[in-house]
N, C-alpha and C positions, 0 to 999 in steps of 0.2 A: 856785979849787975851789968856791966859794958858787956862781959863776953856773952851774957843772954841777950843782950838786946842785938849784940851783929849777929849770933845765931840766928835769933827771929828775923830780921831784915834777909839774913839770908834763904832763911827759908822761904818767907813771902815772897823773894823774889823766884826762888824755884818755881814756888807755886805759882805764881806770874804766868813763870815762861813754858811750865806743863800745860796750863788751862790756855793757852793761846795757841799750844802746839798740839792741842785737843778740839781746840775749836776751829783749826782751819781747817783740821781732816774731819772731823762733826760735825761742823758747825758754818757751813764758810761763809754763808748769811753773818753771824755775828762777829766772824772775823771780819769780815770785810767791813763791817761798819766801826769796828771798834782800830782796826789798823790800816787796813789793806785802803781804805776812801783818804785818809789825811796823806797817805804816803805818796798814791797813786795822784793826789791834787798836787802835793807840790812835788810831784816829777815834774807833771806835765807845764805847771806855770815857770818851773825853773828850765826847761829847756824847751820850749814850743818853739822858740824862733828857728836855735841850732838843730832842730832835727827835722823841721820844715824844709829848711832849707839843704839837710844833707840829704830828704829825700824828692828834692825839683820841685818843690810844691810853693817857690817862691815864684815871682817876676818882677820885673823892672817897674816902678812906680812911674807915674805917667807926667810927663815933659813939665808939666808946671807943680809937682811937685817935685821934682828932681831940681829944676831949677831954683826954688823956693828953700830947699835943704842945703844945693851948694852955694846958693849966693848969700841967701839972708843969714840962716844958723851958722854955717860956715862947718858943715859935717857932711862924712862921705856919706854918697848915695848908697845904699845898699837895697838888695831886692825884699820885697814886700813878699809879708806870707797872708792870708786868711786872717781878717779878721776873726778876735774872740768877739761874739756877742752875747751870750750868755755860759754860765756854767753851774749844773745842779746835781750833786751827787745823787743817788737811788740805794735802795738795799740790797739793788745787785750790781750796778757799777756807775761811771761818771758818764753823765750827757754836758754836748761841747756844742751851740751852735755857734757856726763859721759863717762871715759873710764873705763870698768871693769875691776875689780881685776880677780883674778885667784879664782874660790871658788864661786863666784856668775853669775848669768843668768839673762837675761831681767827678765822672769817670777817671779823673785823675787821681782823686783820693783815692777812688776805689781799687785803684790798682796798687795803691801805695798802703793799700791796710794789714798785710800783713809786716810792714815795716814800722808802721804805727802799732802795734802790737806790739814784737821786740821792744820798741825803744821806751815805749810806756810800761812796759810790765805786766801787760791786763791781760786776759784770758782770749778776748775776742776783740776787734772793733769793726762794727758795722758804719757805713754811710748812706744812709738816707735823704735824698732830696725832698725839704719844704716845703719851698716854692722858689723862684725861678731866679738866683744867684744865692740865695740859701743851701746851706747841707746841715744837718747833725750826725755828730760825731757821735756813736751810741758803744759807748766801751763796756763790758762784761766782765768784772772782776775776780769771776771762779767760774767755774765751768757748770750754769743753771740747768742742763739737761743731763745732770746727771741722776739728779731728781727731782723730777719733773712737780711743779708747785705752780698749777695757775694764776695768774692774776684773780684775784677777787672781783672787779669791773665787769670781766669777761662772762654775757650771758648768751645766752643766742634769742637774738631778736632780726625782726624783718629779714628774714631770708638768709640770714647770716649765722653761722655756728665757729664759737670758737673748738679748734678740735686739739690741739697742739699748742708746744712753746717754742717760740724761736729761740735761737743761739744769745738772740737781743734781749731774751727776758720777756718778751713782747709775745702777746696771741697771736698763733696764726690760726687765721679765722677762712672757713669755708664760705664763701660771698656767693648763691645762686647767681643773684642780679648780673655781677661780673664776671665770672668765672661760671655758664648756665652747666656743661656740661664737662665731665673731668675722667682721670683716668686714675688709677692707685696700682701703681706694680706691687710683686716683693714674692722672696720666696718664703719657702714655707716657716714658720719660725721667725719671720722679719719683724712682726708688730703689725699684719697689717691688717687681721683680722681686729685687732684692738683700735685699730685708730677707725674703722667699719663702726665700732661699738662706740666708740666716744661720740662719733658723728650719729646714729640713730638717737643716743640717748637727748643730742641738741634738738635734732629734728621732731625728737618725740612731744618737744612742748612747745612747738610752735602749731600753728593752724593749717597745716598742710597734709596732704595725701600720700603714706608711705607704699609705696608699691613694692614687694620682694621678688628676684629671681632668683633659686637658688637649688641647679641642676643636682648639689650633693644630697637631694634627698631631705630636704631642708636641714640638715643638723646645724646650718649657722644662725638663719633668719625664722625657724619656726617657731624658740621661744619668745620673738618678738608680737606672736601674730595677734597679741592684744589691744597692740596700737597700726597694725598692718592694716589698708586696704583692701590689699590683693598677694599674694601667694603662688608665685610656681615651683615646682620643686621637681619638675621631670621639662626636659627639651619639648618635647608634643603641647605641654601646660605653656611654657614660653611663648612655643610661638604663637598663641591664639591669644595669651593675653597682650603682646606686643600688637598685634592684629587690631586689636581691639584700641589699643591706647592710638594707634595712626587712626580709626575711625574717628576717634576724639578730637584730635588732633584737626582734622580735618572740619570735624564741625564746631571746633572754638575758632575757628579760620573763618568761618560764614558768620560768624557772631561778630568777628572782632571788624569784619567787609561791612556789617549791617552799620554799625555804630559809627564809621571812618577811625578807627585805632587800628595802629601799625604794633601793638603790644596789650599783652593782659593787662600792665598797669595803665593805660589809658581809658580802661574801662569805667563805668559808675561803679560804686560801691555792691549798689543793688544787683546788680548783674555778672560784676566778675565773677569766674569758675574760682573755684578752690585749686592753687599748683599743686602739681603733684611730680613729686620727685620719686624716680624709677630706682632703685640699688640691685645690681647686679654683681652677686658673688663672687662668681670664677666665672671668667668671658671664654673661655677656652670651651667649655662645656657645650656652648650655645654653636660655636663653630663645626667640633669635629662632630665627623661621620664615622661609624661604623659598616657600614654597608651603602650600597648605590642604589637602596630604596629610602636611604636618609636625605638623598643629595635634594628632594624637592621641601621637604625641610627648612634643611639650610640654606637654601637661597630664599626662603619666607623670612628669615630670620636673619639673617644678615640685610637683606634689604629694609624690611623693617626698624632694625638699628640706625641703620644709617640713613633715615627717613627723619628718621629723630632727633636724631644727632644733628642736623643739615638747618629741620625748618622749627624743631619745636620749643625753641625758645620763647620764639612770640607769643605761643599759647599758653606758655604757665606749665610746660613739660620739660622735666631736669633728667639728665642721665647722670648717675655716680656708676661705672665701672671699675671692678677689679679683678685682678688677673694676676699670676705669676709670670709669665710673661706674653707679650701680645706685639707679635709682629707680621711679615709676608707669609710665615712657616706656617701661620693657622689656614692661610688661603685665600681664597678670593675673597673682596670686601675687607679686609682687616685693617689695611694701609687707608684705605678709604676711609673710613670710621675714625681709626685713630688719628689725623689729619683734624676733625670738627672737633677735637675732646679738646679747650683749652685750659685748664687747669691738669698739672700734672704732679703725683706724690709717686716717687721711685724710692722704696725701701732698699733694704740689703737684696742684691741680688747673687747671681751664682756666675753670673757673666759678664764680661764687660757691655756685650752686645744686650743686653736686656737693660740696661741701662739707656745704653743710646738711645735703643726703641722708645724707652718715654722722654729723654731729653733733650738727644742729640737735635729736632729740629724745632726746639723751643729755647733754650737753654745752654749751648753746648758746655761753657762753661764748669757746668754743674757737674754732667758726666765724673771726671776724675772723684769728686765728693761722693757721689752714690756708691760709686766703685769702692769703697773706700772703710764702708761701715763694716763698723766691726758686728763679730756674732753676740759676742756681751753685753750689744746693747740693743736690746729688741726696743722694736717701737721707730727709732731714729730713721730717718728722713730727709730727702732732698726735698724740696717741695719748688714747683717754677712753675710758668704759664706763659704766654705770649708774648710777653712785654721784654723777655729776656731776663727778668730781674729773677733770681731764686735763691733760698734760703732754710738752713739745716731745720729743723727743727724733730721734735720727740713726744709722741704722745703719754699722757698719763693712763698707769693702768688703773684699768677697769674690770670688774669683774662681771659675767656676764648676769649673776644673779640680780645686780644693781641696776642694770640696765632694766632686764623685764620687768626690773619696779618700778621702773620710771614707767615704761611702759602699757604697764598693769595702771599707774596714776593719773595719766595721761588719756585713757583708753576713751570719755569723752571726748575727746577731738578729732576722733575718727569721723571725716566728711559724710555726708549720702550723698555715694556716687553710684547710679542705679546700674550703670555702664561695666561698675567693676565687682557686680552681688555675686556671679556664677564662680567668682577667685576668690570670694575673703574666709581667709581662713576659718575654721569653727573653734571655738574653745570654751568647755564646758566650765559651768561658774564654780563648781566642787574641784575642778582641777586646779594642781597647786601651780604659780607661778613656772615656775621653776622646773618643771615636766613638759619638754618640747618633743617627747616622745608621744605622751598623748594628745598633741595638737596635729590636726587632719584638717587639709583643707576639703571645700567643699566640690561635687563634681564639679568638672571643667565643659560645660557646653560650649560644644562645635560651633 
C-alpha cells in the first residue's frame, strides 16, 4: 500500500510540474498568476533596497535625517532609495508605486529599466509618471503582445479609440483631442493596414464623419463605404474632395469668429458641426506624378494637406495618414506635412531611414525599437508623439469582414453633410456586406 501511494505522489507531482510547464508555454495568464505573481512579489520585497542601490537610484537622506539616524538610533547612514507606497499584483504583472526622494526624477528610473528587468525577472518594466514626485513601476510578467487580448474597459468614446496594446498590458488609445493629426508608416506586410482596420471599426461607433482616400482603387476603404461619408479612390477624386474639406474648413472658421470660440468644442451644443476625421490610405499616391501635366495636381494636393494639417484642428478636421514610407524623396511639401502630424505609429520597416522619417524628430529614442521588429510579428509597433515619450505596442487582428459589420451597424450615424453628397459612396441595399467590388462611388463634380 506505501509503494502505491509514493507512486501516486509521484505521479501527481509530475503532473504538477507538466501542467505548469504547459501553462507557461499555453497559458502564461495562469501561469503567472498561479507562480510567476508570488515569486516575482518576493523577489522584489526581498531585494528592492540592494538592487536600488546597485543600480544609483539611491541618495543621501537629508541633514536631519542623517543626523537623527547617527546620533539618536546610533546606526549608519546609508542612502535612501524610493519609497514603496503601494503594491498590487494584475493578471498580467505587478504595479509598484514609488514616492521619490528629493535627488532623483522619473527619467532616472527610466533609464535604469532595463536593469530593473534583469534583476526582477519580469518580461518588461515600464515607468510612468502620476503626478509630480510619483512614478509607477508597471512590470509585465510574460510577454502580453504576443497575443494580443484587450482590456475589457477599453471602448472608444469621446474622440478616443482604443486600437492597440501596449508592452504594459495597457490600451493604447488613438486621442483626436490630443494627438488631432497622426501619421502610420510600415511596410507592406507590417500590420498596418490591420491596425487602419481596428481604428475604423472604433470610429465607426462614435458620432463622427469618416472621410476615405484611397488612390488603390478603393480595395482597402470601399468595403467600408456603408458607414463612409465620402470616398476617393483615383488622385483627380482626392484632390477636389480635399478642395472641398479646406472650403469647410474655412467656413467652421466664420462660425467659430461668430460665436468668439478659439475651437469646435467651445461651440453650443446646437451649433457645433459634426468632426470629421479624413483617413488616407497610401500618402505616396497623392504625391507622385507621372507626367508634367500632373505637376498642377499635386501642388493642389499637397497644399491642401498641409492646409489641414496646420489650421484644422480648431474646426473639428482630423487627418490619419498612412504610408509605407514618407520622407523629402516624395517631394516638395512632404517634410512640410510631416512636421504637423503629431502622433506617430512606425511598423516594421525595410530601412533604418523610414523609421527615422516617423521618429527621429519626435522620439529618437524609439528609432533603434522600430528598427528592430521582427517579420513574425505583424501588427507590432512603435507608437510616440511630441512629448518624447513612446511605447511598443501590437494591434489585435481583425478580420476585415468584421469590420464592414460594424460598419454595416453603425451606418445610422452617418452625419448630413451636404458639402460632402457629390463623394459618398453608393451602396446598393441587395449588395452583400462583404462585396467592395460592387461598391462605386458617386460622380465626383468639379
Amino acid at each position: 500500500m506505501s509503494d502505491l501511494s509514493v507512486w501516486l505522489e509521484a505521479t501527481g507531482a509530475l503532473a504538477g510540474a507538466g501542467g505548469l510547464g504547459y501553462a507557461k508555454c499555453n497559458a502564461p495568464g495562469v501561469y503567472w498568476s498561479l507562480v510567476g505573481l508570488p515569486v516575482t512579489w518576493g523577489r522584489f520585497v526581498l531585494s528592492y533596497r540592494s538592487t536600488m542601490d546597485v543600480c544609483g537610484l539611491t541618495v543621501r537622506p537629508s541633514g536631519l535625517r542623517a543626523f537623527v539616524t547617527r546620533n539618536v538610533a546610533r546606526r549608519e547612514v546609508l542612502p535612501v532609495p524610493p519609497k514603496i507606497r503601494r503594491m498590487r499584483g494584475t493578471s498580467t504583472g505587478l504595479r509598484v508605486t514609488l514616492r521619490l526622494p528629493a535627488g532623483l526624477e522619473p527619467a532616472d528610473l527610466m533609464a535604469s529599466s532595463e536593469r530593473l528587468r534583469h534583476a526582477w525577472g519580469v518580461h518588461s518594466v515600464t515607468v510612468v509618471e502620476t503626478k509630480p514626485g510619483f512614478v509607477e513601476l508597471r512590470m509585465t510578467g510574460y510577454d502580453v503582445l504576443r497575443r494580443v487580448r484587450m482590456p475589457r474597459k477599453a471602448r472608444p468614446h469621446d474622440l478616443i479609440v482604443p486600437v492597440a496594446l501596449r508592452e504594459d498590458a495597457t490600451a493604447f488609445e488613438r486621442d483626436y483631442r490630443k494627438a488631432p493629426m497622426a501619421l502610420t508608416l510600415g511596410a507592406n506586410q507590417s500590420g498596418k493596414s490591420m491596425y487602419l482596420r481596428n481604428l475604423i471599426k472604433g470610429l465607426a461607433q462614435l458620432p463622427v464623419a469618416l472621410v476615405g482616400i484611397d488612390c488603390k482603387r478603393g480595395v482597402e476603404q470601399s468595403g467600408f463605404a456603408p458607414r463612409l461619408s465620402a470616398l476617393a479612390m483615383t488622385p483627380d477624386q482626392a484632390a477636389s474632395l480635399l478642395g472641398v474639406l479646406v472650403l469647410e474648413m474655412e467656413e467652421r472658421f466664420d462660425l467659430l469668429s461668430m460665436h468668439g470660440a478659439s475651437d469646435l468644442w467651445e461651440l453650443p451644443d446646437s451649433v457645433r458641426p459634426v468632426p470629421v476625421v479624413v483617413l488616407v490610405d497610401e500618402i505616396a499616391e497623392l504625391f507622385l506624378i507621372s507626367s508634367r501635366k500632373d505637376e498642377e495636381r499635386r501642388e493642389h494636393l499637397v497644399t491642401s494637406l498641409i492646409r489641414l494639417a496646420q489650421m484644422a484642428r480648431a474646426a473639428g478636421i482630423y487627418l490619419e495618414i498612412c504610408g509605407q514610407r514618407f520622407g523629402s524623396d516624395l517631394g516638395k511639401g512632404a517634410t512640410m506635412l510631416r512636421a504637423q502630424l503629431t502622433g506617430r505609429v512606425v511598423h516594421r520597416v525595410n530601412d533604418k531611414q523610414t523609421a527615422e522619417m516617423g521618429l527621429a524628430d519626435v522620439a529618437p529614442d524609439a528609432v533603434p525599437a522600430a528598427s528592430l521588429i521582427p517579420v513574425e510579428r505583424p501588427g507590432t509597433a512603435v507608437a510616440a508623439d511630441a512629448s518624447g515619450g513612446w511605447s511598443k505596442i501590437r494591434t489585435p487582428e481583425i478580420s476585415k469582414a468584421e469590420v464592414v459589420a460594424v460598419c454595416r451597424e453603425f451606418a445610422h450615424l452617418v452625419p448630413d453633410l451636404p458639402f460632402l453628397d457629390p463623394f459618398r459612396p453608393f451602396v446598393p441595399a441587395e449588395v452583400p456586406a462583404a462585396s467592395p467590388s460592387l461598391v462605386t462611388p458617386r460622380p465626383v463634380t468639379e
